[in-house]
TIRO-2110 file (N, C-alpha, C; in Angstrom, 1 decimal):
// TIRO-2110
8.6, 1.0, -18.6, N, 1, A
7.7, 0.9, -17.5, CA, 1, A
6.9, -0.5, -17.6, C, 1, A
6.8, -1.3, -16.3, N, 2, A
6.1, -2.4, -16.6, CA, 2, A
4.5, -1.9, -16.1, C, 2, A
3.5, -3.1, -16.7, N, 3, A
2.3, -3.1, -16.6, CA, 3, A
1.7, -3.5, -15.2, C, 3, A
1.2, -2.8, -14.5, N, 4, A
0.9, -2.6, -12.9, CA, 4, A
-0.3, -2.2, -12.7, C, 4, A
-1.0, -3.1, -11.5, N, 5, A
-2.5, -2.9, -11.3, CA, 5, A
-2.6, -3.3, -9.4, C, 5, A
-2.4, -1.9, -8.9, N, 6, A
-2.6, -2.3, -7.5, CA, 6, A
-4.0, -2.2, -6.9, C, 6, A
-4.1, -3.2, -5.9, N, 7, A
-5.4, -3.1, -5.3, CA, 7, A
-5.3, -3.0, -3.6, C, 7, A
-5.7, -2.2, -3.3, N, 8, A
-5.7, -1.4, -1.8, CA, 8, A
-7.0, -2.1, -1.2, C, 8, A
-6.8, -2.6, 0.3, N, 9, A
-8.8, -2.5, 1.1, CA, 9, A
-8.1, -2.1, 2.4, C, 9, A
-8.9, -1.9, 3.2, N, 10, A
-8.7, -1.1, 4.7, CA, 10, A
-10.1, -0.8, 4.8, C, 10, A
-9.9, -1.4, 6.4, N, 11, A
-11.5, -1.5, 6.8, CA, 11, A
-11.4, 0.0, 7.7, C, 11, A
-12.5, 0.9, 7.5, N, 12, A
-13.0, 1.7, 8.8, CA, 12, A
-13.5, 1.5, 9.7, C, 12, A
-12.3, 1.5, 10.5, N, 13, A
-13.5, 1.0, 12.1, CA, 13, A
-14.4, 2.6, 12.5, C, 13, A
-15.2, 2.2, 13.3, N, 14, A
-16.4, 3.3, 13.8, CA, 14, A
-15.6, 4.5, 14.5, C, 14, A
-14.3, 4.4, 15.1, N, 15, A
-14.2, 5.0, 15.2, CA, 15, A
-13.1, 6.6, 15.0, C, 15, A
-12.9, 5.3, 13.1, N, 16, A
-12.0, 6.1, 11.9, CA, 16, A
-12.8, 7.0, 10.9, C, 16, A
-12.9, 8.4, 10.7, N, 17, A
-13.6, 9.1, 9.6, CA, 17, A
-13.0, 8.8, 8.4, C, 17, A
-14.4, 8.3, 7.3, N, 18, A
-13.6, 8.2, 6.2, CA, 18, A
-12.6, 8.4, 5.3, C, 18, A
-12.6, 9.5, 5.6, N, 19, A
-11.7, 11.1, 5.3, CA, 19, A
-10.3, 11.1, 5.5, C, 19, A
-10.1, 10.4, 6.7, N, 20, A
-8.5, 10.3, 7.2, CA, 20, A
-8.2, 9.0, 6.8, C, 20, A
-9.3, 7.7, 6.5, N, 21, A
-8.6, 6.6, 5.8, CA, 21, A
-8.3, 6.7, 4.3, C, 21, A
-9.1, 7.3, 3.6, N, 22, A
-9.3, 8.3, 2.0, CA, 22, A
-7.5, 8.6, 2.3, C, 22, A
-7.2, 9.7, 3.0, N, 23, A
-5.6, 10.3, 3.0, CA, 23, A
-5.3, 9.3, 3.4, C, 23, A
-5.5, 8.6, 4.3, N, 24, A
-3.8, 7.6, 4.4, CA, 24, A
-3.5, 6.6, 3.2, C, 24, A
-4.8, 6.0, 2.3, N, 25, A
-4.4, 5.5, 1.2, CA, 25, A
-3.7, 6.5, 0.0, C, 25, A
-4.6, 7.6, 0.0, N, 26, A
-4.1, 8.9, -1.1, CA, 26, A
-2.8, 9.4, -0.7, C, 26, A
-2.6, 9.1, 0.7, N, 27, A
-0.5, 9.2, 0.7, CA, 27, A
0.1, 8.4, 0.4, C, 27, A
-0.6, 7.2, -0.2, N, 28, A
0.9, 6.4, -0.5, CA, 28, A
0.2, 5.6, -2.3, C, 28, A
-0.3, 6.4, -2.9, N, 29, A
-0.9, 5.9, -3.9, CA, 29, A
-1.5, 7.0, -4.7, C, 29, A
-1.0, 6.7, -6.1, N, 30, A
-1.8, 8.2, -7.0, CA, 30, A
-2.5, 7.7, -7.5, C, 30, A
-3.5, 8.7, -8.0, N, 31, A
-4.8, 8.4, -9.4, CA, 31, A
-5.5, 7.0, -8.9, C, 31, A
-6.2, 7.1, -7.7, N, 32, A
-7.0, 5.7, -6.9, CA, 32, A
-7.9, 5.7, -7.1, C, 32, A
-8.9, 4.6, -7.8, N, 33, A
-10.4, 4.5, -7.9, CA, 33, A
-10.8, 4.3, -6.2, C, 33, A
-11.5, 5.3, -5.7, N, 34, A
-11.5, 4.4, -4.3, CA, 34, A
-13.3, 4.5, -3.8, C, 34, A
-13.4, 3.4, -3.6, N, 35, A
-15.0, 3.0, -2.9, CA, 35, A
-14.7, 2.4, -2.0, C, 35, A
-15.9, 2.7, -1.0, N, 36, A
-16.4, 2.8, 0.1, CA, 36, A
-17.7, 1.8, 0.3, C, 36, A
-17.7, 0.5, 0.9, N, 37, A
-19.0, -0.1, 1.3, CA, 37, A
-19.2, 0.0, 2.2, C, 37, A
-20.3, -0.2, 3.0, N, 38, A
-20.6, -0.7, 4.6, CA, 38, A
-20.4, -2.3, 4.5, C, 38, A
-20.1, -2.6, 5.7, N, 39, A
-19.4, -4.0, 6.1, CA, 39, A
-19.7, -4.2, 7.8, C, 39, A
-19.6, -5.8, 8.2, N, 40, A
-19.7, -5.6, 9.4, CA, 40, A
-19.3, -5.3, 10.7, C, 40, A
-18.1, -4.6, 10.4, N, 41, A
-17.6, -3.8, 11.7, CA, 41, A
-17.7, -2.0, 11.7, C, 41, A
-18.0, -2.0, 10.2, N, 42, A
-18.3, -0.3, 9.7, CA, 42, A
-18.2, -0.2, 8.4, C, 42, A
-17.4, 0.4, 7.5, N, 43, A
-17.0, 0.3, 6.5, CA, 43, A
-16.0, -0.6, 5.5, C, 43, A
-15.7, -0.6, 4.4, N, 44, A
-14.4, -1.0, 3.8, CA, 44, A
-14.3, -0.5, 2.6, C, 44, A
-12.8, 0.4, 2.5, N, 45, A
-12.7, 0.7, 1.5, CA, 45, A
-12.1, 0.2, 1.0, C, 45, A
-12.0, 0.0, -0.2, N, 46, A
-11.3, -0.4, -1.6, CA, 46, A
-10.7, 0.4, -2.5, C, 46, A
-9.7, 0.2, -3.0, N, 47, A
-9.0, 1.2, -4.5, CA, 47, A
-8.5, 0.5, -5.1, C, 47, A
-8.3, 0.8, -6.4, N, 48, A
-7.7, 0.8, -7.9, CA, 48, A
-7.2, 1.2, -8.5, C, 48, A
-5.4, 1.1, -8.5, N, 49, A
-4.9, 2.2, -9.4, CA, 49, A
-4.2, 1.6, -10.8, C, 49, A
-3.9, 1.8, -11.7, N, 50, A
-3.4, 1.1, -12.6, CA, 50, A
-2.2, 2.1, -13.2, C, 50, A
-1.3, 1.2, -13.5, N, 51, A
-0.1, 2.0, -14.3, CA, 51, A
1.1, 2.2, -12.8, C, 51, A
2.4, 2.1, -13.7, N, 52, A
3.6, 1.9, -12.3, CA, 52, A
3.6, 3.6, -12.0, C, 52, A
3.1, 4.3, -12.6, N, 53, A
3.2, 5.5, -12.0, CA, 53, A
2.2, 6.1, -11.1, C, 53, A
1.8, 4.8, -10.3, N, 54, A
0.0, 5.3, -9.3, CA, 54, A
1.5, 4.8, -8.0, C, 54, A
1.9, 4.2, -8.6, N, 55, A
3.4, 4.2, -7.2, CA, 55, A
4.3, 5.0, -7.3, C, 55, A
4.4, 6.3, -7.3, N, 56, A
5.9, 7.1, -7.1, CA, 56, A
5.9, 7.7, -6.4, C, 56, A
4.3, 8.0, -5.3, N, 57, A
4.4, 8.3, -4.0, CA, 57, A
4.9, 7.2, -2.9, C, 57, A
4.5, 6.0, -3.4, N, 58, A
5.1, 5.3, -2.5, CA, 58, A
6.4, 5.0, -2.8, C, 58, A
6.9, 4.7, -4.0, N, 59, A
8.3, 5.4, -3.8, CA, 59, A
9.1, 5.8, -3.3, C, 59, A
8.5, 7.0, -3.6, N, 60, A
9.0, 8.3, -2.9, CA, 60, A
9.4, 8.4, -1.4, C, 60, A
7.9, 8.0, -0.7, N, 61, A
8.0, 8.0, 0.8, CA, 61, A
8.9, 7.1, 1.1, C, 61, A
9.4, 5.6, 0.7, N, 62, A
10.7, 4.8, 0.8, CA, 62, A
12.1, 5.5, 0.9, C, 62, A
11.6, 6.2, -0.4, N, 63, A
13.7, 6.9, -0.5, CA, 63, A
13.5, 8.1, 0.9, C, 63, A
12.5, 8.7, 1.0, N, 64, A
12.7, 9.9, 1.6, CA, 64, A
12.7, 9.4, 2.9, C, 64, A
12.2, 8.3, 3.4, N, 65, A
12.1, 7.8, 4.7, CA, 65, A
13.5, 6.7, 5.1, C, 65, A
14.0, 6.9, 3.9, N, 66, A
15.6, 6.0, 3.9, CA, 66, A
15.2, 4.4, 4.4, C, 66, A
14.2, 3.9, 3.4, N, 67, A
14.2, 2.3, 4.2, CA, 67, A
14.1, 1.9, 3.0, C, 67, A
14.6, 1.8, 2.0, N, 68, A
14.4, 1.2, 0.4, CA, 68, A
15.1, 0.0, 0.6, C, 68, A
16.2, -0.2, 1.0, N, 69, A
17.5, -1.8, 1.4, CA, 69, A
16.4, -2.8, 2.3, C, 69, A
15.5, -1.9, 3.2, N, 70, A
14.4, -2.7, 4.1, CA, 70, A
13.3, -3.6, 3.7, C, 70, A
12.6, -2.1, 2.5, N, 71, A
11.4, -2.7, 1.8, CA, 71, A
12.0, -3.3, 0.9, C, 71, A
12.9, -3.4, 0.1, N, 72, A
13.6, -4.0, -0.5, CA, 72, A
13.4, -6.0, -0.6, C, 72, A
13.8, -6.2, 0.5, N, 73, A
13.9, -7.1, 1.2, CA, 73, A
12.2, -8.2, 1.7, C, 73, A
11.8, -6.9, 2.0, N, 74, A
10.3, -7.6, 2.3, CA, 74, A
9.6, -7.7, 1.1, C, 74, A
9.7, -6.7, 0.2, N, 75, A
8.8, -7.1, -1.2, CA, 75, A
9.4, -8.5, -1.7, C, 75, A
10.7, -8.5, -1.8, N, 76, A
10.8, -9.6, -2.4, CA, 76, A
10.6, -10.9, -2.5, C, 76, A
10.4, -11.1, -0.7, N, 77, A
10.0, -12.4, -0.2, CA, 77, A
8.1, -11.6, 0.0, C, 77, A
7.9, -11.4, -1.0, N, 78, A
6.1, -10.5, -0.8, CA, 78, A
5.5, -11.3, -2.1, C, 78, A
6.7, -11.8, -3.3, N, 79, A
6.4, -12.2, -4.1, CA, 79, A
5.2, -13.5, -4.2, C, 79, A
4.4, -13.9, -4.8, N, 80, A
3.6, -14.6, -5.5, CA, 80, A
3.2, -14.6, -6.4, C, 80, A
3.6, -15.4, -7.7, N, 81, A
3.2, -15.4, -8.6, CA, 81, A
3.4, -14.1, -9.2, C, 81, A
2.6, -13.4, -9.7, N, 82, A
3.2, -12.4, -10.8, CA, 82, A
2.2, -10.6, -9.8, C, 82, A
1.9, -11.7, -8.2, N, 83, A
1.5, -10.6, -7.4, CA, 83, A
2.8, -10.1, -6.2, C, 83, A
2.4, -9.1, -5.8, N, 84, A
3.2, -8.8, -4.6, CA, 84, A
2.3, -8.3, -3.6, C, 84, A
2.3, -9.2, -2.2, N, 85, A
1.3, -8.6, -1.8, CA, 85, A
1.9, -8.4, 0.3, C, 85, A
1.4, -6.9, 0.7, N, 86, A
1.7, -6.5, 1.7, CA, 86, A
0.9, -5.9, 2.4, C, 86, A
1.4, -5.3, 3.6, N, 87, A
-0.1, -4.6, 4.3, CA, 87, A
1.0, -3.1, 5.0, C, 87, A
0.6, -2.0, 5.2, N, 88, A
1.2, -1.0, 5.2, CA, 88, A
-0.1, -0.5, 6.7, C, 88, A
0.7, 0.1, 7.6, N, 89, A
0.1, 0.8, 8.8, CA, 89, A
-0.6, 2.0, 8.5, C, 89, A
-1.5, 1.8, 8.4, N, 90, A
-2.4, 3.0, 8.5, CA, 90, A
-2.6, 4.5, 9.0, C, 90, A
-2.1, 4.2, 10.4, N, 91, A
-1.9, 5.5, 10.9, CA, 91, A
-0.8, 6.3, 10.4, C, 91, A
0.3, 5.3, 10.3, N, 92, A
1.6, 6.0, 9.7, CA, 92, A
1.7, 6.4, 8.2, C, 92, A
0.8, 5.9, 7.5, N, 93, A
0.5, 6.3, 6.2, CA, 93, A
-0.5, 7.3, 6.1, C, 93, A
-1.0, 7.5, 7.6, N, 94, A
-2.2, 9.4, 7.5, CA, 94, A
-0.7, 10.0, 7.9, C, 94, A
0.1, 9.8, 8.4, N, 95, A
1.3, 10.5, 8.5, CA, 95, A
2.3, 11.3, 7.6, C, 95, A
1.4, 10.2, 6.2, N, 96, A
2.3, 10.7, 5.1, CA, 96, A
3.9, 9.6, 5.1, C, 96, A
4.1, 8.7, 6.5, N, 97, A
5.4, 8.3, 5.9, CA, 97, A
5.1, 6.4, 5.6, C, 97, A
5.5, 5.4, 5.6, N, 98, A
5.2, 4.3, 5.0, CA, 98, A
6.2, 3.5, 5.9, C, 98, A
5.2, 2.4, 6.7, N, 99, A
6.0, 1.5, 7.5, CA, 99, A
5.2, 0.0, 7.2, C, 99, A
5.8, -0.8, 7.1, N, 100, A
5.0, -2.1, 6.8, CA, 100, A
4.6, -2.8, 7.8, C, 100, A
3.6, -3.5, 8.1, N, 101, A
3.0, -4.1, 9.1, CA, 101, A
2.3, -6.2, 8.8, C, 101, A
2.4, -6.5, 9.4, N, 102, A
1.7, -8.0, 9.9, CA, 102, A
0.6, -7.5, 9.5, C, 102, A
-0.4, -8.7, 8.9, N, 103, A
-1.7, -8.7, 8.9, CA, 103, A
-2.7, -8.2, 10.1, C, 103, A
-2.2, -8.8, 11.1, N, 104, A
-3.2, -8.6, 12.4, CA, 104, A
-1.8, -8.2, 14.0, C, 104, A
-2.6, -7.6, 14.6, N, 105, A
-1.4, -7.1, 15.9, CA, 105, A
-0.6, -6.0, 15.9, C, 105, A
-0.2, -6.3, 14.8, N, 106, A
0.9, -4.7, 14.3, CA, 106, A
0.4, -3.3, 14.5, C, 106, A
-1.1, -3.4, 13.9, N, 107, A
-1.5, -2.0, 13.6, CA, 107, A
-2.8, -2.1, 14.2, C, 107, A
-3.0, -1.3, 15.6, N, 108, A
-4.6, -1.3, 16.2, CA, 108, A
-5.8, -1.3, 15.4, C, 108, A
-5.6, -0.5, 14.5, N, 109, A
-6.4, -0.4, 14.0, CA, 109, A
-6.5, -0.7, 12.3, C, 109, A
-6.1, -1.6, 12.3, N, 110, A
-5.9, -2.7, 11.4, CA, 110, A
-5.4, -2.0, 9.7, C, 110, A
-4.6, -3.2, 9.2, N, 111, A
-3.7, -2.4, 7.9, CA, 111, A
-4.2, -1.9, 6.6, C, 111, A
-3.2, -1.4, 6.0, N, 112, A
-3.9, -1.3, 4.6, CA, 112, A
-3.3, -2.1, 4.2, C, 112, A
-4.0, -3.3, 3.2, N, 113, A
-3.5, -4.5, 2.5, CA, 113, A
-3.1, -4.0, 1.4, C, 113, A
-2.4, -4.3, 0.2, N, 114, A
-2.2, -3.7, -0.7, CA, 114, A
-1.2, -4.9, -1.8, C, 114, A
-2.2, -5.2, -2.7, N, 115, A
-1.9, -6.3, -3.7, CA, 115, A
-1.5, -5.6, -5.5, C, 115, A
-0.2, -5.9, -5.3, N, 116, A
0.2, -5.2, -6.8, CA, 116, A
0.6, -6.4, -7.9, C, 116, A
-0.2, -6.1, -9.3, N, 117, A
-0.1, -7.4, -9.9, CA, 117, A
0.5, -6.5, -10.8, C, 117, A
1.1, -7.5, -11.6, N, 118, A
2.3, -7.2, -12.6, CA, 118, A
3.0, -8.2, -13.0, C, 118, A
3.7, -8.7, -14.8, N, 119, A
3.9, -9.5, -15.1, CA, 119, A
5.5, -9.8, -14.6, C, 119, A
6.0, -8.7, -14.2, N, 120, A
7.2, -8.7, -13.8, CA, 120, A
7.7, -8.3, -12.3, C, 120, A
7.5, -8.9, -11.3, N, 121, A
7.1, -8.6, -9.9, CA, 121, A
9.0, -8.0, -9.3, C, 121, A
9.4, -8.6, -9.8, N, 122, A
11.2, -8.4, -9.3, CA, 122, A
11.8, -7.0, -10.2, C, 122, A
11.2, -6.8, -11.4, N, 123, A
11.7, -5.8, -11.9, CA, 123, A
11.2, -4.1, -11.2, C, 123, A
9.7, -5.0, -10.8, N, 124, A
9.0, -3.6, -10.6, CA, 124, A
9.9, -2.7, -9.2, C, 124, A
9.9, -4.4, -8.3, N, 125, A
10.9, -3.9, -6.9, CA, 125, A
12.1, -3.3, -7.3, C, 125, A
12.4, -3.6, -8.6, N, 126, A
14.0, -2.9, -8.9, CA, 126, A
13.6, -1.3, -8.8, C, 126, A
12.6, -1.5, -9.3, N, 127, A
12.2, 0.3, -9.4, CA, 127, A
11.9, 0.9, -8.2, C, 127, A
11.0, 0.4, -7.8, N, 128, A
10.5, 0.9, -6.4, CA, 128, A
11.3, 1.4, -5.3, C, 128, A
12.1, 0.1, -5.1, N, 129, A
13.2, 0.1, -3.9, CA, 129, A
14.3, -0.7, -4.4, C, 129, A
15.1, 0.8, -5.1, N, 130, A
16.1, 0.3, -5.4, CA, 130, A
17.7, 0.1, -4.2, C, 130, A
18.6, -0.6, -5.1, N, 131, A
19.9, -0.8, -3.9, CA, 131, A
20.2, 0.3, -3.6, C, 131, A
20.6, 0.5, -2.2, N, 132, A
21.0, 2.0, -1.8, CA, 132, A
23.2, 1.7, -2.2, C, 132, A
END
């Protein structure tokens, strides 16, 4: 197992209940430190999970949603430095299933960003999303 430290933010807009942005992070992420500020458009939440096994729901929702060759592909060009960093749709993630999105436009009501550090960024994608 490599050493993994992802960081989640997603803003609540006014007219998102906390509650359903809480689940859409807590479906694609286990064991999440997650806080809540006020901010200027409403809220922002933040989380913290550490260890490769706070991802095997998201994982999971890749193999089970049959797009692992896809995300595959995007993580890898997601690389920086010893980060990987993406933004995941929000609504689709209260859905329980996991589709990746553009910073801005993609998703009305704007992404979940999600920055995963780790000293080994291509091995981790080996695991994650592996070759089908």
């Amino acid at each position: 197992m490599v050493e993994v430290t992802v960081f989640v933010e997603a803003e609540i807009n006014p007219t998102e209940t906390e509650d359903n942005v809480k689940a859409a992070v807590n479906n694609v992420l286990d064991n999440a430190s997650i806080t809540i500020k006020p901010s200027i458009k409403g809220s922002t939440l933040t989380a913290i999970a550490k260890g490769q096994d706070s991802l095997f729901k998201l994982r999971n929702l890749m193999r089970n949603d049959r797009i692992r060759d896809a995300s595959r592909r995007l993580l890898l060009k997601s690389i920086r430095g010893n980060m990987i960093t993406f933004c995941l749709n929000k609504q689709v993630a209260f859905a329980g299933h996991v589709s990746f999105s553009e910073e801005t436009a993609e998703s009305p009501l704007g992404p979940i960003r999600v920055n995963i550090e780790t000293e080994n960024p291509q091995q981790l994608i080996e695991w994650l999303a592996e070759k089908t």
